[in-house]
N, C-alpha and C positions, 0 to 999 in steps of 0.2 A: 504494500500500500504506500502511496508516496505521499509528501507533504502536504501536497497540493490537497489530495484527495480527504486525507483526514481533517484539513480546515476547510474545506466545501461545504457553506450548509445544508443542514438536510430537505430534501423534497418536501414543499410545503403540505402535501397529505401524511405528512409521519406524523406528528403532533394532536391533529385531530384524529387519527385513526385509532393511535393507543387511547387518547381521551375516553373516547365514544367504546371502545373494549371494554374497558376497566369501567367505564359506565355500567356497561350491559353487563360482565360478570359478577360485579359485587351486588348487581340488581336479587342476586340468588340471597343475599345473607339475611333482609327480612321479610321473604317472601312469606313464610308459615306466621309470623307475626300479623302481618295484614288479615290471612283468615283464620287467626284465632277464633271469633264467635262462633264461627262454624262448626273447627274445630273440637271447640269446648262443647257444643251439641252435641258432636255425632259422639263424641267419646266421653261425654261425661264430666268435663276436668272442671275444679276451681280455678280460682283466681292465679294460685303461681302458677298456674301450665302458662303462665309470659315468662316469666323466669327462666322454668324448665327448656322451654323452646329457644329463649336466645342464649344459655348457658350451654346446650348439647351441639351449639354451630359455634361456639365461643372455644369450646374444648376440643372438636374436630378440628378446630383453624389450628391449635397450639398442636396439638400432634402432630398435625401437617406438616406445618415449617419446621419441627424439629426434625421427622422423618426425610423432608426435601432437599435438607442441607446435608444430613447425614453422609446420604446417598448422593449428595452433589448432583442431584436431578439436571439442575440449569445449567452445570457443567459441561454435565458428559452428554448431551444433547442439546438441539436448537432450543432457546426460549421462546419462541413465539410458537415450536410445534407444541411442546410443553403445555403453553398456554392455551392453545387448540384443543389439545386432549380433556384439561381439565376442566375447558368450559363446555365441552360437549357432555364427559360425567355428568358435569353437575347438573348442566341443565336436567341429567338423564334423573340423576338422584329426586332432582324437585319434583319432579313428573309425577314420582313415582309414590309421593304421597297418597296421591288420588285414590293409591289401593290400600293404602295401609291407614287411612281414614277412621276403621275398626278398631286400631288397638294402640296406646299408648306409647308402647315401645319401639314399634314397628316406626311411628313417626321422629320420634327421639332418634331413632338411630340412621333411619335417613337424613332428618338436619343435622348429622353430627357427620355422617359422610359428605353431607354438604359442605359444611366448612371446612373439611379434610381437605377438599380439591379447589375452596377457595387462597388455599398456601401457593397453588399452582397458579392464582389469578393476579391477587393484587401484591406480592410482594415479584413478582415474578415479571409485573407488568413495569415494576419500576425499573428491574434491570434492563427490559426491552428499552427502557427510555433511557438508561444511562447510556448504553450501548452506540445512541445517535444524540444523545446533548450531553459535554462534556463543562465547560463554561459558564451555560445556562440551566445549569442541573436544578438549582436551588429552587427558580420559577418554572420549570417541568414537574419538579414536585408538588408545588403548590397545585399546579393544574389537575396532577393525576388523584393526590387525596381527596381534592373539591368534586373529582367524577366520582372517586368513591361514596364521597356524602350521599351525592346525587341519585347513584346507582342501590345505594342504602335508601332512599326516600323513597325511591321511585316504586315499590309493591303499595304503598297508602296514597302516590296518585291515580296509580292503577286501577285502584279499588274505589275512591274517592269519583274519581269520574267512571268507573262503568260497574256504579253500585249494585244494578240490577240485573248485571251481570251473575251465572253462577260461578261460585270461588272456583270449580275446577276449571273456568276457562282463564280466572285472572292466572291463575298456576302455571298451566298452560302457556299462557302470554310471556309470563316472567320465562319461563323456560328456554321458550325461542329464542327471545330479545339474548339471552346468555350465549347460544352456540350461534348466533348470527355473530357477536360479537368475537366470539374465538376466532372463525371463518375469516374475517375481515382483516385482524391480526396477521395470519397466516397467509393471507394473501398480496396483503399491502403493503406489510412492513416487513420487510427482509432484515437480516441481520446486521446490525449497524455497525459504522466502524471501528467504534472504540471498546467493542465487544470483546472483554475479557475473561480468562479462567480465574476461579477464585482460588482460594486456600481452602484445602482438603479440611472438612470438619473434622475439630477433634474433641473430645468430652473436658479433657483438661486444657481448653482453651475458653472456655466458657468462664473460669476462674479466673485467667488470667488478664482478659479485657476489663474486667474490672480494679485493676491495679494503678490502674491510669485515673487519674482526681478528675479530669473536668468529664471522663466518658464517666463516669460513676455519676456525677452533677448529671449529666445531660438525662442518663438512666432513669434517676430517682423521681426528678423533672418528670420525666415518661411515663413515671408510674403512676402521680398523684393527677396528670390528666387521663389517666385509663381509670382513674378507681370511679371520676364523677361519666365519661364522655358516652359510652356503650347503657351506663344503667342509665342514664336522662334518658336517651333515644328508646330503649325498651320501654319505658312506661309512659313517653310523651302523649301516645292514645288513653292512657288511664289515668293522667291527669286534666285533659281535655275530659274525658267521661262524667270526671265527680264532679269536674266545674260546671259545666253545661249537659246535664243528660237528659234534657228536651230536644239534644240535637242529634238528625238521624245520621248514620254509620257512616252516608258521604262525607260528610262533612265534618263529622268528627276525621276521617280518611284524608280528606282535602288538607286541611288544618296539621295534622301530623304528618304530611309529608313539606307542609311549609315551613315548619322548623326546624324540623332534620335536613333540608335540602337549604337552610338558612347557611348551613357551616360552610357551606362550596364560596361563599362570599368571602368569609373568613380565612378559607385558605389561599384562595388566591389570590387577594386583596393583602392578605400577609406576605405573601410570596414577591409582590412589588414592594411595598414596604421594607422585606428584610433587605434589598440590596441596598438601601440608604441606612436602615438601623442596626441591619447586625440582625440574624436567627436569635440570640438570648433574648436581645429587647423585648422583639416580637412575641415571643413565646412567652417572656417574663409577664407582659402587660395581659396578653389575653387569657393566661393562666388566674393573673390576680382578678379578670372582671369575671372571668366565670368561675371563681369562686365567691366574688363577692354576691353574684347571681345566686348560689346556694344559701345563702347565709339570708336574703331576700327577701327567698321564696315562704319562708315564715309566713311573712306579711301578705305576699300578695298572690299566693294560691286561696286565701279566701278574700281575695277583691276584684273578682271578675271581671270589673272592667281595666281592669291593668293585664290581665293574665297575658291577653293575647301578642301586646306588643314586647310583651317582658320575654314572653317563651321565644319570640323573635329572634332578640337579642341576644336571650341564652344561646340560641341554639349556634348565632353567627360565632360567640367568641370561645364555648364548650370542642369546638371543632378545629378552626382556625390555628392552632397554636401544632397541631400534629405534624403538617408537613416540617414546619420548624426543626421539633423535636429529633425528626427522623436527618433531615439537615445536620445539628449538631451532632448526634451520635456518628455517622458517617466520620464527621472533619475531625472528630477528638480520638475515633479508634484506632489502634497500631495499623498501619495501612495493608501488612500482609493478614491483619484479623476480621477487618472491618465485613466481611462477609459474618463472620461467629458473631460477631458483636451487634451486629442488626438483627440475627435471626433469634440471639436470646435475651435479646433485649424488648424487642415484639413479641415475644413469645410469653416471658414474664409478664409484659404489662396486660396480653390479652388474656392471662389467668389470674391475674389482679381483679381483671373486669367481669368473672364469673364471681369471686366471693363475693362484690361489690350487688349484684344482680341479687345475687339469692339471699342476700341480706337484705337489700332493698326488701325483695318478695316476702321475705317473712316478717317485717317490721310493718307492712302495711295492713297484714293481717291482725295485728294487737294496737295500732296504734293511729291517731289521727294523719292523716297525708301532709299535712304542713311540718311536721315534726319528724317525719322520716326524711325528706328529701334537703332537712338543712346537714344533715349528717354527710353526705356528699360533699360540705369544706374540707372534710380532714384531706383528701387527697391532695386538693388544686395549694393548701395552707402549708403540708408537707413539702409538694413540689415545690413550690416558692423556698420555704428555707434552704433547700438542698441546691439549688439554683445561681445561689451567691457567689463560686467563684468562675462561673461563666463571666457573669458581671461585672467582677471584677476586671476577667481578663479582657 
């Protein structure tokens, strides 16, 4: 490859193409979420079966990426077939609800294979994009977590608009949109130049990334927005519910995907931002406003007429702060680790985000809704201390 060729920019459909992927396969992660009522009918469940459903796609995604790195998946093969494969899976896993509908387990275990072959989608989607932005990595990332938000919303617009729709065709829907997206991937975006091998995962490497002070800072950071970011998004239809339950499913649906799809603002909007402020700024400020968001909501989960522009709010600055995070970890890890050090540093923060879930879930069952959801500071309150010598440097 000569000089010339690796500072060429890339063909202007590379950028929208991974977008609009990484749209359509993370579109899989709350697809069973949207038809929870249904759900809870045919099978009987209470109230944590939201829990249960977003914790058994929380703990497939962590196996995932531990299994994909292990085995050097993205290695020892193309990443964009990689990403073919597993949005075809997935989409096949979603599908396949439709027949296990009957039994609890049956369903648990397909969304738990689902986020198994989401490790194949969206961390997998970022290396396709390092691959062709080398320079402009930092607002690529912005882009690709904002399609993640996106892609995460998009089963409650789904639903929201074709309410009258039955849930096995919104399933359905989500399904396609995912392997059209692998497709697309696979077809358009070839392997890009700066596409390299990583470092063989090793178990006693996982120890060692964290030896380094500012990757630890950047880590801990990561964890205090994963304990509040996944459980807001899991119960944002169940705090729309309690506030307003004269309003029918649309629009409860419309509504929860306007807040969860709020964050794509925040990350891209951060992603310009950080090239004049620095990823810590960034990450530091919208850390401190969505936690001052929990601490808040005390008050104005019982004042309806605030709720809707607050939950807004929450939702742009609860999200905004990830591409950052994932930024910093990158720049602070040993350069020959930095593969180990993202995958078990995502991987921790997204088994952070199941305690956080099922504790939500069960605090809701014993106690008023405005008193559980201020418990979500201790994360964004932790992140921030831990935070300080980014800051510093």
């Amino acid at each position: 490859m000569t000089q010339t060729a690796a500072l060429a920019p890339p063909p202007a459909r590379i950028l929208p193409t991974i977008v609009f992927s990484q749209f359509a396969g993370t579109s899989l992660w709350f697809a069973g979420n949207a038809v929870l009522p249904e759900l809870q009918a045919s099978l009987g469940l209470q109230e944590e079966a939201l829990g249960l459903l977003t914790s058994s796609v929380q703990l497939g995604f962590i196996l995932g990426t531990l299994c994909f790195a292990f085995f050097a998946l993205a290695d020892r093969m193309s990443p964009r077939l990689l990403f073919l494969l597993c949005s075809l899976l997935g989409a096949t896993a979603n599908a396949l609800v439709l027949f296990s509908a009957t039994s609890i387990t049956g369903v648990l275990l397909l969304r738990g294979l689902t986020g198994f072959l989401l490790a194949g989608i969206y961390p997998v989607g970022m290396k396709i994009a390092a691959s062709w932005y080398s320079g402009g990595l930092g607002k690529a990332i912005g882009y690709l977590v904002g399609a993640l938000v996106l892609g995460t919303a998009f089963p409650h617009l789904l639903r929201g608009l074709g309410a009258a729709l039955p849930w096995q065709t919104m399933l359905l829907a989500v399904s396609t949109l995912a392997a059209a997206g692998g497709l697309l991937m696979y077809l358009l975006v070839p392997d890009g130049p700066y596409l390299t091998k990583g470092a063989t995962f090793e178990v006693r490497n996982m120890l060692r990334v964290f030896q380094v002070r500012e990757l630890r800072a950047a880590a801990f950071g990561y964890f205090g927005h994963m304990w509040e970011l996944y459980t807001l998004w899991a119960f944002v239809p169940f705090i729309l519910l309690s506030a307003f339950p004269q309003w029918p499913q649309s629009q409860l649906s419309a509504f929860s995907f306007l807040v969860i799809a709020a964050g794509a603002v925040g990350c891209i909007g951060g992603g310009y931002i950080s090239q004049r402020w620095g990823s810590a700024r960034v990450a530091f400020a919208q850390l401190l406003l969505s936690g001052v968001c929990c601490i808040l909501s005390v008050w104005v989960l019982q004042t309806p007429l605030l709720l809707l522009p607050f939950l807004l709010f929450w939702g742009v600055v609860v999200a905004g702060d990830s591409p950052q995070f994932s930024a910093l970890t990158a720049r602070t890890a040993p350069p020959q680790l930095m593969g180990t050090a993202l995958t078990v540093v995502t991987s921790a923060g997204f088994a952070i985000s199941v305690l956080s879930i099922q504790l939500t879930g069960y605090l809701l069952t014993t106690m008023p809704a405005q008193w559980v959801f201020v418990l979500l500071a201790v994360g964004p309150l932790t992140g921030l201390l831990c935070m300080r010598p980014l800051l510093r440097r």
